[in-house]
C-alpha positions in Angstrom: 27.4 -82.4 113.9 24.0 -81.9 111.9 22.5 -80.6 115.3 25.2 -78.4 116.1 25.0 -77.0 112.3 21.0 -76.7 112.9 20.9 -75.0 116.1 23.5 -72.2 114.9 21.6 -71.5 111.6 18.3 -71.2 113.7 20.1 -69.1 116.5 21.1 -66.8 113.3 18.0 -66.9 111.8 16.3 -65.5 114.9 18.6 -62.7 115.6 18.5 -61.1 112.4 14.9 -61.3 112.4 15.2 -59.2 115.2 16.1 -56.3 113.5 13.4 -56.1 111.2 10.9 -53.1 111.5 7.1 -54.9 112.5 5.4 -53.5 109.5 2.3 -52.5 111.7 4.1 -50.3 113.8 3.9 -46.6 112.5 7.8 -46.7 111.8 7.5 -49.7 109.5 3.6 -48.3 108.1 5.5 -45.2 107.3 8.8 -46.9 105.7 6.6 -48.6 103.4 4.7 -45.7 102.1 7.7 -43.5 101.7 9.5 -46.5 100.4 6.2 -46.8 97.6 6.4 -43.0 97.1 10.3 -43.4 96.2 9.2 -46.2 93.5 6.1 -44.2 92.0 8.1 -40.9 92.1 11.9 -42.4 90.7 8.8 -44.1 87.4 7.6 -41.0 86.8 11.1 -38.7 86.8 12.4 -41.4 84.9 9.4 -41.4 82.1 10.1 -37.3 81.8 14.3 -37.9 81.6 14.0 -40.3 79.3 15.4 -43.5 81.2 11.6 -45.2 81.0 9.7 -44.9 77.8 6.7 -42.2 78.5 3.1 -43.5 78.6 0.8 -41.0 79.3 -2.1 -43.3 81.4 0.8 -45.2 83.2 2.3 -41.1 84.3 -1.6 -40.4 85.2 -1.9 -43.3 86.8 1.3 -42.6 88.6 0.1 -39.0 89.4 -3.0 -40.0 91.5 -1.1 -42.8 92.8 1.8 -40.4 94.4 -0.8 -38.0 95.2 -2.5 -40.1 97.4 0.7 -41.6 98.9 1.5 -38.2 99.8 -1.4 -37.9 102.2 -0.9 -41.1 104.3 2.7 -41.0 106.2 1.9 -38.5 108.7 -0.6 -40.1 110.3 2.6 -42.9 111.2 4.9 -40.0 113.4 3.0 -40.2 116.8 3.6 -37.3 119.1 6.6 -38.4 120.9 9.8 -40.1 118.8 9.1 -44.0 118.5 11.8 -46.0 118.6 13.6 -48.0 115.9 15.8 -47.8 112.6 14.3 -43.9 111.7 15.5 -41.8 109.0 13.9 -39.0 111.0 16.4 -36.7 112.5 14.8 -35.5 116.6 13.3 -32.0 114.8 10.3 -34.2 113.2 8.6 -33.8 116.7 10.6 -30.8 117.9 9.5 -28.5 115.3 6.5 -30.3 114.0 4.7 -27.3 112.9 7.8 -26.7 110.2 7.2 -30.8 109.6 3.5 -30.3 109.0 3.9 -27.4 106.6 6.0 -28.9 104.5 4.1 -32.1 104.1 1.3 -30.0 103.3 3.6 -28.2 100.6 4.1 -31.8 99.0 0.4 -32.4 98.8 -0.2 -29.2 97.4 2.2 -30.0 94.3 1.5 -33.6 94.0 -2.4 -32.3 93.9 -0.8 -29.9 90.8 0.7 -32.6 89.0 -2.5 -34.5 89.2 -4.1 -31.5 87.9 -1.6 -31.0 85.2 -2.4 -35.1 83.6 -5.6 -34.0 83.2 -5.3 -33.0 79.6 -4.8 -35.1 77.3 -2.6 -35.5 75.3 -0.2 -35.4 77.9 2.5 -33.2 76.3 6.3 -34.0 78.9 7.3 -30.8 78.7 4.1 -29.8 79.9 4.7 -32.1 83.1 8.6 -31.5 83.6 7.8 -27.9 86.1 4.8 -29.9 88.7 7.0 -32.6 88.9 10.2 -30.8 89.3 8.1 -29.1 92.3 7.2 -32.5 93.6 10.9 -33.3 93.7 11.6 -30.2 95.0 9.1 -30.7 97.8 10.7 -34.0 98.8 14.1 -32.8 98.7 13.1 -29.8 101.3 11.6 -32.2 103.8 14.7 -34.5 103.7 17.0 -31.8 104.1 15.4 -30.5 107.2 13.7 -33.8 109.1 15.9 -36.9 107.2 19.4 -38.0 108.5 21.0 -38.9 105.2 
């Protein structure tokens, strides 16, 4: 009986390992940087709306931090559609022009909100309109190239 009981928890143990993403393929390299942009960006909305208390070196910190995120997925969509569990609708390598531009857009406003933590004090209201861009910036790529 212990066998039996052994061999079917290894037999399921191995099959739902085999729908894991291998994290150094570019689907699973880019799933983790969006999944650390989603973390650094949800801290920082949530230090300007009030759910986290506001820290002004822990919201620069998170600044650079997102800024540089923003500059490493693209690298991870190869030319032709991988294969695997993708939020990424077909039009990621259909239009990829339109995919391009807008990636740049979010680099361009996460480079503003770094700008914008470079006085100090940092003042919240001061920092609610770059990062209301960045989340505006995010929101336009999803709705064109993310299956929801």
């Amino acid at each position: 009986m212990f066998k039996r009981l052994t061999v079917v928890l290894l037999a399921a143990l191995a099959l739902s390992a085999c729908d894991r993403v291998d994290p150094n393929s570019p689907l699973g390299q880019r799933k983790a940087i969006f999944k650390d942009m989603l973390k650094t960006s949800e801290d920082l909305g949530g230090m300007l709306r009030g759910r986290l208390p506001f820290d002004g070196v822990k919201f620069s910190d998170g600044a650079v931090k997102l800024d540089s995120l923003s500059r490493q997925p693209w690298q991870h969509f190869p030319q032709a559609r991988d294969g695997g569990d993708s939020s990424a609708r077909a039009e990621v390598w259909e239009r990829q022009a339109r995919f391009h531009d807008l990636a740049r857009q979010l680099e361009g406003v996460t480079g503003e909100l770094v700008d914008a933590t470079r006085g100090q004090p940092l003042e919240e209201a001061q920092l609610k309109g770059p990062m209301d861009r960045v989340e505006a910036a995010c929101k336009a790529c999803h709705t064109e190239f993310r299956n929801h």
